[in-house]
N, C-alpha and C positions, 0 to 999 in steps of 0.2 A: 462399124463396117458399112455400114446402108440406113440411109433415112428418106422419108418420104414426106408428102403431106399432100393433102386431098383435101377439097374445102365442097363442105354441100352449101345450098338452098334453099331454102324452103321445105328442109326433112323429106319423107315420103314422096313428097309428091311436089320434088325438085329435080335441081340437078348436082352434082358433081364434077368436079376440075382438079388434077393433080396438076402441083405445082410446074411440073415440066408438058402441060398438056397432052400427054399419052393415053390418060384418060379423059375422056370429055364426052358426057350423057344425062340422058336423063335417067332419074329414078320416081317409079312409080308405085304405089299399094299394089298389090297380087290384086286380083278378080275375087279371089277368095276373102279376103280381107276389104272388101266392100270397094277395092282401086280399079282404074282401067286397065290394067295389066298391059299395057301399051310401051310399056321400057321394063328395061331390068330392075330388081331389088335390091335390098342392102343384103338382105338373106342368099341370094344369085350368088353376088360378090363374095360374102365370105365363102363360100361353097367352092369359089373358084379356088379361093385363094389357098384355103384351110385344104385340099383336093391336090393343090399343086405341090405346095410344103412337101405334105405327109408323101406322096410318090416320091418326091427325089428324098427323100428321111429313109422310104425303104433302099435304094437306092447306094448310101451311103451307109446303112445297114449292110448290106452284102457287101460292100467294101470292106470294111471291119471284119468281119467273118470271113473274107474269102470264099465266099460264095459266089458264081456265074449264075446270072440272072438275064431273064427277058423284057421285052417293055413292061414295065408296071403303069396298068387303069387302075385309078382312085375313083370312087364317085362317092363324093360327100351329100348326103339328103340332108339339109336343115330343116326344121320346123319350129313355126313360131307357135308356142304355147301360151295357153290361159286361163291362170285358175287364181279364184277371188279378187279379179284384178291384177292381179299379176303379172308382167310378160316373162315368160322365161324361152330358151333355145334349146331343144333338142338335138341331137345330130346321131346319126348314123354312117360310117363310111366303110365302102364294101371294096376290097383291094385284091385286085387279079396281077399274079406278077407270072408271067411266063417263064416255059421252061424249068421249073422246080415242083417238088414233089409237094404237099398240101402243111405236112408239118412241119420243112423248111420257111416256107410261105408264113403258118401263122409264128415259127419265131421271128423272121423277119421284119414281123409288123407288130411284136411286141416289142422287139428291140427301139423300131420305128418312133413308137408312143414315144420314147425318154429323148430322142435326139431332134422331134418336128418340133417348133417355138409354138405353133396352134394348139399341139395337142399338149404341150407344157402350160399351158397360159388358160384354155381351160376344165384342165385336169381340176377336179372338181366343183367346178364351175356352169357346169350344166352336162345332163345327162348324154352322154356318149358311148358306143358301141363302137366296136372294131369288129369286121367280120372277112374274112377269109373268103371267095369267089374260087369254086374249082374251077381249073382248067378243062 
């Protein structure tokens, strides 16, 4: 249906080019992670992207259901973890969809999990949380 391809640099503390130049930046370490924090991360990027999926997943959720729905906000927090040397990903994402009631809302973002490719891919694969945002 859709392919891509993005080529880095110098990892970390490079840059990034998708094959159709759409993308083109640098990528930097967080401040936190001892970087200049002066360009986006790869942790940003997935946050964008894993954020965008998952909204139109609910989206096409209330499709399915025939449910009327408002703008849905995703915000995905990543975090980079580390324990005995290990990197592992966290993630938490908090999903506000207007216009419906709070247990429509969290069915629709459990429906969500089964049909976003992010949150299929890493279903158990690193620790994630689905949370409901009142209106």
């Amino acid at each position: 249906m859709y392919e891509t391809a993005v080529t880095t640099s110098a990892g970390r503390n490079g840059h990034a080019k998708s094959s159709d130049g759409l993308l083109d930046l640098d990528i930097r370490f967080p401040k936190e992670m001892g970087g200049t924090g002066d360009a986006t991360n790869p942790e940003q990027l997935f946050a964008a992207a894993w954020s965008a999926c998952f909204g139109t997943s609910v989206s096409v959720a209330a499709g399915i259901e025939k449910v009327q729905i408002g703008s849905v906000h995703v915000t995905a927090k990543i975090a980079v973890l580390q324990e005995n040397g290990n990197f592992d990903l966290g993630a938490q994402l908090l999903v506000k969809i207007d216009d419906v009631d709070y247990n429509t809302a969290k069915r629709l973002v459990e429906t969500a999990k089964s049909i976003c490719s992010y949150s299929k891919a890493t279903q158990g694969n690193i620790n994630a949380t689905y949370e409901v945002v009142a209106n």
